[in-house]
Each structure stands twice: as structure tokens, then as C-alpha cells.
N, C-alpha and C positions, 0 to 999 in steps of 0.2 A: 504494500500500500504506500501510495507517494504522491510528490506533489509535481506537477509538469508544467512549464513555458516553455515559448518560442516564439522569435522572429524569422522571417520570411521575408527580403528582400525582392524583389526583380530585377537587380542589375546584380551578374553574379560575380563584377567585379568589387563589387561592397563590400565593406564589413559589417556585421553585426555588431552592435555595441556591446563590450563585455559589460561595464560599470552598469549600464542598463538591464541586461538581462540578471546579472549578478542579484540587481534590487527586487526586481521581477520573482523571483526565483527564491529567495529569501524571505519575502513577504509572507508565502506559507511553509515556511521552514516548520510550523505546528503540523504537516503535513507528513515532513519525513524530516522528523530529528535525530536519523542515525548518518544522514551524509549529503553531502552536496556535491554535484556535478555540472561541470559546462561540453559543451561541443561545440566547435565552430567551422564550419567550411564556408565553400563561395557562396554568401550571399544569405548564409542562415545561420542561426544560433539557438541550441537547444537548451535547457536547463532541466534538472532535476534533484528534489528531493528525496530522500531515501526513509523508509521503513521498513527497518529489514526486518521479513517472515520464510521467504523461504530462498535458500540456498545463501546464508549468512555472509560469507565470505567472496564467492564471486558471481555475487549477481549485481555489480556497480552497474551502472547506465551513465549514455549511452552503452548499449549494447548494439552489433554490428553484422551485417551480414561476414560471410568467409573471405570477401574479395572489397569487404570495408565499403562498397559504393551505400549499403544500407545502414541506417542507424536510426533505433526506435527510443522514444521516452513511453514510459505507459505506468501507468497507477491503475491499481487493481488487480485480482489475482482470476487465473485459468487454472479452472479447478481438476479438470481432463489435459494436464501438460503432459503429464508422462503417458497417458495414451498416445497424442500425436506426438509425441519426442520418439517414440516408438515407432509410428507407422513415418516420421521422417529418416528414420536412421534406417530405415529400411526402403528408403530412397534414394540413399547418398550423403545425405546434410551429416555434419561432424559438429558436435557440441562441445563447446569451449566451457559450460557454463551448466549447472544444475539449475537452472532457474527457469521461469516460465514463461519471463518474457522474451530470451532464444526464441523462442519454441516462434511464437507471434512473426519473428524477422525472417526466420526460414520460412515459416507458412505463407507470410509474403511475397517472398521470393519464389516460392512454389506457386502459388494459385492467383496474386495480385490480390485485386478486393477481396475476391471470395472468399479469403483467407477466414472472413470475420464468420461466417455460415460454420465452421468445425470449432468455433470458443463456446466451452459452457463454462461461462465466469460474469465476472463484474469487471469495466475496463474501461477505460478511456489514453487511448493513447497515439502517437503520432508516429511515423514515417518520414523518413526523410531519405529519397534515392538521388541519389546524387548524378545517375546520370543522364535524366531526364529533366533535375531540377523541378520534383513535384512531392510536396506534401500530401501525403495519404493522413488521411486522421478518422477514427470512428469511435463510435460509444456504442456501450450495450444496451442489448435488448430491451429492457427496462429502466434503462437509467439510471443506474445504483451510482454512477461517476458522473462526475460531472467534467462536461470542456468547452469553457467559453472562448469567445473568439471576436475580430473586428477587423476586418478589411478596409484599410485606408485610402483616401482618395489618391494617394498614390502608388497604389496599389501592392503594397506592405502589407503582408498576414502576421499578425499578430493573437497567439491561445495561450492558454492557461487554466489551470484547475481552478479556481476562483477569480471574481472580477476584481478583483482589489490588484493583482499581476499587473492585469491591464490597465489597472488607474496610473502607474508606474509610468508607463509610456506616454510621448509626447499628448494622449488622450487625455491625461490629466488635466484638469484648470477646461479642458473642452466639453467633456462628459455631461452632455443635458439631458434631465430627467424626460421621461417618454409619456408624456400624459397618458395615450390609450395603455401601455401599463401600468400605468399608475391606477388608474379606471378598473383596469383589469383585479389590480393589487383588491380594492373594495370591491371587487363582487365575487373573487373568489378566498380571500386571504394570504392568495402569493403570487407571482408575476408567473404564466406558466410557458414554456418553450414554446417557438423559438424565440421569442422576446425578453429582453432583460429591462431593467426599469429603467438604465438607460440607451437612449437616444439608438449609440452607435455600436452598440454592442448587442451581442446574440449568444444561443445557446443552440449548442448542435445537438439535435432532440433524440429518443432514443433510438433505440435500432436504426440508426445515420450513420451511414460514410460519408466524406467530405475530403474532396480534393481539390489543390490549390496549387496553379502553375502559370506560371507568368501573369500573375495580377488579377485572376480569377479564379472563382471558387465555383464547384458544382457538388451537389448534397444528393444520397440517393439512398431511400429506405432498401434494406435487405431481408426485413422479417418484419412482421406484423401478430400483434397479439388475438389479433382476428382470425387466425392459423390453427386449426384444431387437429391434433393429433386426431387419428380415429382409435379407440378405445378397444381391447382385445374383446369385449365384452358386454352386453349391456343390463347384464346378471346383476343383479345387485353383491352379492358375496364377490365377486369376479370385479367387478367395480373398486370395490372396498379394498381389493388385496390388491388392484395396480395401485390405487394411489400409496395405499403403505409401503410398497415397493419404492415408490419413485423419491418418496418421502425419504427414508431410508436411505437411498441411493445418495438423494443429495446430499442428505445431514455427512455421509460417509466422504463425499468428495471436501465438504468443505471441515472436513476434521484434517485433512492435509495440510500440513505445515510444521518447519524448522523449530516453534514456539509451542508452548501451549496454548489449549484453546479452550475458554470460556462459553458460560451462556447465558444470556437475561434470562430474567424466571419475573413474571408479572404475576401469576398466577394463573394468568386467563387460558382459556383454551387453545391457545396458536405456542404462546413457549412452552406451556405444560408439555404438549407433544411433542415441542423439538427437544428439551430436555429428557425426559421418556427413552424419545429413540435415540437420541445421542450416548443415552447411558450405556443402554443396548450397547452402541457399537463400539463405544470407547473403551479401550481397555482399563484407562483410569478414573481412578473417580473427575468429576467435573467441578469445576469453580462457576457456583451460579451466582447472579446480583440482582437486587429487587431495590425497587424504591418505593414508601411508603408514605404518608401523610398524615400530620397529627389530627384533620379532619379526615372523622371515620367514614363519609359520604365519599371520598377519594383514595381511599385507603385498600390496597388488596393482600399485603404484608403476610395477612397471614396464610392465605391460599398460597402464597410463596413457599412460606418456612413449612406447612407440611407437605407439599412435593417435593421440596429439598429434601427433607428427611426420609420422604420414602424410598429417596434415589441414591441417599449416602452423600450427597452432595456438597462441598465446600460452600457455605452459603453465607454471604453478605449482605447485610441488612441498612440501607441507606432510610432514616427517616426524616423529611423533610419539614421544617414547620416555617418561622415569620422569614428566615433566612436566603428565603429562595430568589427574589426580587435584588439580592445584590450583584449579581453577576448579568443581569439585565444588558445594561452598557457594552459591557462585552461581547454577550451573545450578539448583538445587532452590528458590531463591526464586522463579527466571525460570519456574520449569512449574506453580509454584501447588500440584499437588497432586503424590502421590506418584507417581512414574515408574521400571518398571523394565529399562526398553532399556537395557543399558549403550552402543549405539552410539549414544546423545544425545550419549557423550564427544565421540569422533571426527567428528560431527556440525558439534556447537560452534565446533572447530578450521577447519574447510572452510568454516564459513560466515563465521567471524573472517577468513579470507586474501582469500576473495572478497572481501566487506566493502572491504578495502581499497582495490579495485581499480575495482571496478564497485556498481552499485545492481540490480542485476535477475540472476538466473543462472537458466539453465532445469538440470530435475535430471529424471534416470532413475527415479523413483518411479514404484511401479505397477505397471512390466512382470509382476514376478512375479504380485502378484494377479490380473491380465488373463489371463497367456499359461501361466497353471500351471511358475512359476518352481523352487516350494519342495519340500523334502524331503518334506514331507508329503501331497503328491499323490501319490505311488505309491504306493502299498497295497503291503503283502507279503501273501502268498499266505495266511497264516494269517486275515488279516482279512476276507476272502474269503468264509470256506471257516464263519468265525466267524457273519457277518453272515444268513448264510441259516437258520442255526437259531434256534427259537420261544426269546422272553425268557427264560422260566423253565428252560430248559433247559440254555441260556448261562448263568444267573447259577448254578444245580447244578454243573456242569462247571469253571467258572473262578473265581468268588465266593467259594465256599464253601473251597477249596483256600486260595484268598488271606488269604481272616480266621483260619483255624488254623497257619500255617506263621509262622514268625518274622518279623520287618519286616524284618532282615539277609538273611534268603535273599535268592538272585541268582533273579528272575524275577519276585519276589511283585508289583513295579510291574508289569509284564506282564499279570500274571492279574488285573488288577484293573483293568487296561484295556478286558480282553476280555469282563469281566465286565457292562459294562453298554452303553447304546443307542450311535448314531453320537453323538449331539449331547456327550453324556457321555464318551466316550471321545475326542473331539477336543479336547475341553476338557483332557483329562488330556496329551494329546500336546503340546497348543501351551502350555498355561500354566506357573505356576510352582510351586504347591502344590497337590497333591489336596484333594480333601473332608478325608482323613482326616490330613493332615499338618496343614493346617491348625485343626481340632477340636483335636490339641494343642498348637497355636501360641495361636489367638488365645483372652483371656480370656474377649469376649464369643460369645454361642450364635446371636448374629442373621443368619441367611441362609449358615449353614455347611452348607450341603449341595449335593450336586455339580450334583442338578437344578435347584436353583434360580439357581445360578450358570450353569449350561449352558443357561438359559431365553431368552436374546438366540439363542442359536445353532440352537434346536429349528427354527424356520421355513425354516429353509432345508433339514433333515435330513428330508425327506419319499420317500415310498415310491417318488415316480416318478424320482427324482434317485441317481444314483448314489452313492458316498460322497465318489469326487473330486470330483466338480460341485459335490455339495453342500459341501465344505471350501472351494472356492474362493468360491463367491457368502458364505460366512459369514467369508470372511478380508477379502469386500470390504466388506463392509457394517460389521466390527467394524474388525478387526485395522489395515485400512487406514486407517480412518478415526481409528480411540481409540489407535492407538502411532505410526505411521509419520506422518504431517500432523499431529500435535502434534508430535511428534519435530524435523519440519522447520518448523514455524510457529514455536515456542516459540525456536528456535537463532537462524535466521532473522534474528525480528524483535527480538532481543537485539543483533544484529549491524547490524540497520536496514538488512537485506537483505531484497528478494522474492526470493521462489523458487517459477519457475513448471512445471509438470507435465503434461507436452505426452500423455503416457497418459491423465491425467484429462480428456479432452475425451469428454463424455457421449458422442456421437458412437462413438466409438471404445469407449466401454465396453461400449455394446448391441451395437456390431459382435462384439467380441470374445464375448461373452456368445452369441451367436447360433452361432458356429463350434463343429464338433462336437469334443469330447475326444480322438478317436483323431487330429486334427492336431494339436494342444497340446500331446500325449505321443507323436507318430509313430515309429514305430520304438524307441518306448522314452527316447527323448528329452525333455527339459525344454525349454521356449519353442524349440519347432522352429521355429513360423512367424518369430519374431525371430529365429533363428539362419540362416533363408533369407533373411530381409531385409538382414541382417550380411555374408553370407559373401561377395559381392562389393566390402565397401566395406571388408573390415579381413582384417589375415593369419587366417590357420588359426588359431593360436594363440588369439586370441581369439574368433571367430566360431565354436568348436566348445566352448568353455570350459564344466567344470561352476560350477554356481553355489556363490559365496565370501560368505557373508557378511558383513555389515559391523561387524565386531564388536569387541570388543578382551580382551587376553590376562588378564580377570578371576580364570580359574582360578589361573592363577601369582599374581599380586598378591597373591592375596588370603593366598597360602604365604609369599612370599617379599616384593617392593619394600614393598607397604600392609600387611602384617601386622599391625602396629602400628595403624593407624588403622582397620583392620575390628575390631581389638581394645575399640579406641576404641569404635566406634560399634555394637558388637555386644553387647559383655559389661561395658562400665562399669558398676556398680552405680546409677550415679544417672542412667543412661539415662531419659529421658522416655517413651521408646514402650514401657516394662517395663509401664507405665499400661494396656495393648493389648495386649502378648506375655507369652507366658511366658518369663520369662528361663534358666529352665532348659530350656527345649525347645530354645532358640536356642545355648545352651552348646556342646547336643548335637550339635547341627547341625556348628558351626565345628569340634569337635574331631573329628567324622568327618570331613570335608574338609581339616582338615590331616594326617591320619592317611594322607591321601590314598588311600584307597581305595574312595572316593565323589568325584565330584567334584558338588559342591554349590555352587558358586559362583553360580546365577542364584537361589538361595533365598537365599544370603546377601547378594547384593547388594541385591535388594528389601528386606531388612530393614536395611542400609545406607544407603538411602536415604529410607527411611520414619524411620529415627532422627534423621539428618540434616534432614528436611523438620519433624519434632516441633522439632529445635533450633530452625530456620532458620522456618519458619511460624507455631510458638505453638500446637502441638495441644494 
């Protein structure tokens, strides 16, 4: 796991700035704090960070092809290396190196892009062939890594594991905020690919390759989460035992490593079972980490500590109480742009304990967007009954009720739910500001409308797809990708922690994808199939458990412990983000949430942290 820059020239009589790339390159040194690296040929400069996991001693980067023309940076680990280190050596290729990233610069050399189609891993990394003078760069299938990028007007490429790299370069003092992501920021709580919050900078989305030669870029998906494995079976028992198999499999590929490896344990039903089966395959006992909360409403502590015990488990107990809100400031330099998960807090904290213990933890991520975990997969019976009547009839019906009745009425969000498509209406469920909340938040008018925001989500809202299906494949391709794996990437590698995601093995995604909805939700249940996988390795108690979010007790705070500093950062008059908001929209907000008969706390924490990010960033 590491941290990666580079510059990209067009005249290959140039140089690369060392002093430049050096700063570049060092800004996430919290990335890889076991070593640092430069490369430089005609007209490019590579940098990297180093976290050493696997092959300790020679696996420094650049790493090179046999004849040197090739040289890769990459963060992230290929959890199937020694498969194809195998069927390469049994092509000719000679390894200098134990390490996995080799593995990546000969598969390029062998097959070019394609190279990316045989990785079951997490990755983001670059190319550099020197004798074509063309940067290859791609990211995984899901997006577990992140690689930002900015092509200049004079046609300079310029990437990085984080945009803070890129604020290093001549970008710096240029860099202007992007209203429509900014728009985007409040309606969904994070800026999602390809767009970053600002201006001229981007994210190379997931399953993306991306190449770059002579002052131009071209991007081209290779996999799609839309991809359904076909299932040996459609047996239910036969069912149940591929996915434990493939479960299994992965949790087995990502126990590979130099290091020891760790696991969160929340208690819920997605670590239980990675814990479970990692015990299974581990020959050693595991080092698990849980965080807990002095309010018992946010609290899972102890569904932790007794699956720890059932599994012999090394287990650490993080409990979190008024403390949490001081590492704020930091968090929001560490994520670059504006974030509004508040579970980044609790996040942070589990990745800081691991941190201390171990360098690798595998984590429960995913299950929900695989196995239909969330509240918002069951439909109520009005959505139903909504969905089958013609547009203009629905928006007569629901619409029209909603724009003449006061914004106070109790239901007017409802009717204005039902008021428009699935893609629009999912949007209004999962985010944080409507269309119309936000028109009188933000000053500027760019991209305030609910379809246009709802336009990532439409491809998946098609006629032959349900509404649940379709909320699930739109929760993978967004939600999963632009809050949750930034969430755990950004905490993570602030910690100089990997953290690996035995759900995200493609494998296992198309499986899942392929099994029909009425086992996802059997009998009315959330992640049935994980809960059959469960119920012989962990008590009742846990293996029948509704899902708890990972959240923390923001509503209260923001009344009572942080009052003061939501005051701070909401209503100061010489707030920076007033630049953005209207500061009396936002008055209105706070004083109805503490009036408490609204609870408004995920609208104000966004604007919280967007203040905060203005302090802390330089919008």
C-alpha cells in the first residue's frame, strides 16, 4: 500500500522538476512511511511512497520492465500475484522481485491494457513506457484506490493518490472550487467521480484505464458491475455454498502478506462473517478492533467482544465518548474535499488503534451493497402502488399538493418524493439536500436541479429492473464507491494502514449480482444469505441482528457537547463558505434543529464540514 505522483511533460527534451515532484510526493508520505522514491527520464517524473506489506526488502518502486523501457508506481495490493507470476514465468518473464507489483509491469508488457482484466486486487497505478512516451494508468474495479489527475493547458499530465499532490503544482493559488460539485457535494454528501470539487481537477472513476501521450488523454471502462457471473446453480443450498466458497476464497487471498493481518469486528453481520471465516483459514489466532460509544443508541461493543471470544480473538476495545470532534480539522485536510459521512469520525479512531498494532486489517465493507443490507431496499407499499402510475399523473397527484402547502407541514418531504421518477426520488431518500433546499442554500444557480444531480443514478433506474435492484447496483457503482472506500482509504492511509475488502473480490460481486432479490430479502429479511452463512459460526444474537449503522450521536452534539462549535462553524459572520451559502438559510436550519422538532443534523453537519474544509483547504 503506497502513495503515487507524477509528471508528464510533452516535450521529451524536458525535465521534470525534482524539488516539485519531491513536495508532490511527500505531501502523502502518511501514505507510505517506510520509503520514498523518485524516477526520472525524458520528459517524466514519477514519485512514490512506500508501505511495505509484501516482499519487504525488494519490492522499492519504480519497478521496471527486463529491458528498463517500462516503469510502474502502483498502490494497492494483487491478491492473485503469485498465480500470474506463475503462468508468467511460464512464458519467459524473469522476476527480479517477490513483489506484486513485477507481476503488473510484465502483464503489461504481455497483454498492454488488458493486462488490468487478470488483477483480483485493489490498485491504482501508472505506466510509464518509455518508448512510445505514453502513460498507461488505471484503477480498480471498485474503486478501493484512489488516482487523481489534471491535464494542463499545456498539455502536462499531472496524478496523484490525493489532490493535495496536485495542489503542489503550478495548480496551486489556480485551483477554483466547481460549483456543480459543490451542488453535487449537498445532495449527495460527497463530490462523486469523475468530478472533484475543484474546477480542474478529476478522478479516474473505477474500472478506468487512462492513457496519456502527447498532451492527450483517453479513458476506457474495462468491467462493469453490471456483469453477472452466471451462478452454478439456482438451488438455494447450491447458492449458499458458492457464495461461502467465494467468501472464503477471498478472505484466503487477502490473508496474503509479509505482515500480519488484522480484522474490524463491529459486531454486525458483514465483519462477524469475515472474522468467522478468516478464523477458519488463519492459522493464527486474529487481532480484531471494534469501536464503541458511550451513547448506548450507537454502541455495538458488545456484539464485538462476544464474537471475539468465540473466535479466541486478540481483541481491542476503542471507546469513544466527548473526544471525538478533536481530530475534526485534520480529518478534512486528510479527505481533500468536502465529506459528509459523519462515520469518517469513528472510522479514524479504529483505524488509529489498528495502526498501532498491525499494518494490514481486513474490514466488513460491502456486504450491505452486495447482499441488500440497507433500509432502503424495502419499498413501502405506497411506492409500489406510486411507481405504476403514468409521470404526469404522479406529479398532478403528489407535486402539485407539495408546492402549495407550507415547507413546515408534516409530509410535504413525502409528497415530493413521490412526486417524481425512481432515479429522482432515490436521490431525495439517500442524500442530504433536495433540489429545493438546496436553491435556497446555495448562492450559485449551476447544476441545482434534482435531474441533473440524479443523472449518475438514471442508468441503473430502467424499466426492466425493479426499484430494489435498481437502488442496489446504483448504491454500488456510486454510494460505495464516492463515500464508503474514500471513507476507509482516506482514515486508513492517514493511519499508514491497508485495509482490505474481502466483499470486493469482482468474483463475488457478479456472483452476488446474479442471485435473484427474493433471497437477498427472503422472508422479508435483510442479507438473508449472510445471515445463513452466520448462523452456525456466531450466537442468535448476532447472526439474526437488524442492521446498526455506523454512525455517531451528531443529532445530540450538535444540541448539546459541540453547540458551541456548530455555532462556530455554522453562523460566525466571517465564515468563509457564507462566499457559497446563504447564511441566513443556514441560521434557519440550526435554529429549527435546536428547537428540536426537526432533527437536521446531517444538513448541518455537511455544512460543518464544508466550513471547516473552506478554513482548512483555502476555498
Amino acid at each position: 500500500m503506497c502513495g503515487i505522483a507524477g509528471i508528464c511533460l510533452r516535450d521529451p527534451a524536458a525535465s521534470a522538476d525534482r524539488v516539485l515532484l519531491q513536495r508532490m510526493t511527500r505531501v502523502i508520505a502518511h501514505r507510505g512511511p517506510d520509503g520514498e522514491s523518485l524516477h526520472f527520464d525524458a520528459g517524466v517524473g514519477l514519485g512514490h511512497r512506500r508501505l511495505s506489506i509484501i516482499d519487504l526488502e525488494g519490492g522499492t518502486q519504480p519497478i521496471f520492465s527486463a529491458d528498463r523501457a517500462l516503469a510502474i508506481v502502483f498502490n494497492g495490493e494483487i491478491y492473485n500475484y503469485k498465480e500470474l507470476r506463475a503462468e508468467l514465468m511460464k512464458a519467459g518473464y524473469r522476476f527480479r522481485t517477490r513483489s506484486d507489483t513485477e507481476v503488473i509491469v510484465h502483464l503489461y508488457d504481455q497483454l498492454g491494457a488488458e493486462c488490468v482484466e487478470k488483477l483480483n486486487g485493489m490498485f491504482a497505478f501508472a505506466i510509464w513506457d518509455n518508448r512510445t512516451r505514453t502513460l498507461f494508468a488505471a484503477r480498480d474495479r471498485l474503486g478501493e484506490k484512489p488516482f487523481h489527475y489534471s491535464l494542463l493547458p499545456d498539455g502536462t499530465f499531472i496524478f496523484a493518490s490525493e489532490i493535495k499532490s496536485l495542489l503542489e503544482y503550478d495548480i496551486a493559488g489556480k485551483a477554483q472550487l466547481d460549483s456543480v460539485a459543490l451542488d453535487d457535494y449537498f445532495a449527495y454528501g460527497y463530490v462523486p467521480a469523475p468530478k472533484s470539487i475543484y474546477r480542474d481537477i478529476r478522478k479516474l472513476e473505477a474500472a478506468h484505464t487512462l492513457t496519456w501521450r502527447d498532451g492527450r488523454i483517453t479513458a476506457r471502462r474495462y468491467w462493469s458491475h453490471l456483469t453477472s457471473r452466471q451462478a452454478a446453480t439456482q438451488e438455494v443450498a447450491g447458492l449458499l455454498q458458492e457464495v461461502e466458497h467465494l467468501v472464503r476464497d477471498s478472505i484466503r487471498l487477502r490473508l496474503r502478506s509479509d505482515v500480519p493481518v488484522g480484522a474490524f469486528l463491529s459486531g454486525g453481520i458483514d465483519s462477524s462473517l469475515v472474522v468467522a471465516l478468516a478464523s477458519e483459514v488463519s492459522s493464527a489466532p486474529l487481532s480484531t478492533f471494534s469501536v464503541g460509544f458511550t451513547e448506548r443508541d450507537f454502541d455495538e461493543s458488545s456484539y464485538a467482544r462476544e464474537l471475539a471470544e468465540r473466535y479466541g480473538t486478540r481483541h481491542h476495545e476503542i471507546i469513544v465518548g466527548d473526544v471525538n470532534l478533536e481530530k475534526f480539522p485534520e480529518l478534512v485536510r486528510q479527505f481533500d474535499e468536502p465529506f459528509a459521512d459523519p462515520s469518517a469520525i469513528p472510522t479514524y479512531y479504529v483505524t488509529h488503534a489498528a495502526s498501532r498494532h498491525l499494518k494490514v486489517c481486513l474490514s466488513g465493507d460491502a456486504g450491505d451493497e452486495l447482499f441488500a443490507g440497507y433500509p432502503q431496499y424495502v419499498l413501502e407499499p405506497a411506492e409500489r402502488w406510486v411507481d405504476r402510475l403514468p409521470p404526469a399523473l404522479r406529479r398532478l397527484l403528489f407535486g402539485l399538493p407539495a408546492r402549495l402547502i407550507p415547507d413546515s407541514t408534516r409530509g410535504k418531504g413525502w409528497l415530493r418524493r413521490m412526486s417524481v421518477d425512481g432515479a429522482v426520488r432515490y436521490q431525495r431518500i439517500i442524500g442530504v439536500l433536495d433540489s429545493i433546499e438546496r436553491r435556497q442554500l446555495l448562492r450559485s444557480d449551476a447544476g441545482m436541479h434534482a435531474e441533473v444531480n440524479a443523472a449518475m443514478l438514471r442508468p441503473f433506474f430502467t424499466p426492466d429492473r425493479s426499484a430494489i435492484e435498481s437502488r442496489l447496483l446504483a448504491d454500488q457503482a456510486t454510494f460505495l464507491t464516492d463515500d464508503i472506500l474514500v471513507k476507509v482509504d482516506r482514515n486508513s492511509m492517514l493511519n499508514s494502514l491497508e485495509v482490505r475488502v474481502p466483499f470486493l473480490d469482482h468474483r463475488l460481486v457478479e456472483l452476488a449480482n446474479s442471485i435473484p432479490l427474493s433471497l437477498h430479502l427472503k422472508g422479508g429479511q435483510q442479507k438473508w444469505i449472510l445471515k445463513q452463512l452466520l448462523r452456525s459460526r456466531a450466537p442468535s444474537s448476532i447472526a439474526n441482528r437488524a442492521k446498526q449503522g455506523f454512525g455517531m450521536p451528531i443529532r445530540d452534539w450538535i444540541r448539546g457537547s459541540y453547540r458551541e462549535l456548530a455555532q462556530d462553524l455554522l453562523l460566525n459572520t466571517a465564515n468563509r463558505s457564507h462566499d457559497f451559502v446563504d447564511a441566513g438559510a443556514v441560521r434557519k436550519l440550526f435554529d429549527a434543529h435546536q428547537r428540536g422538532s426537526r432533527d437536521l443534523s446531517g444538513r448541518l453537519w455537511s455544512l460543518m464540514w464544508f466550513e471547516q474544509w473552506c478554513r482548512t483547504c483555502g476555498a
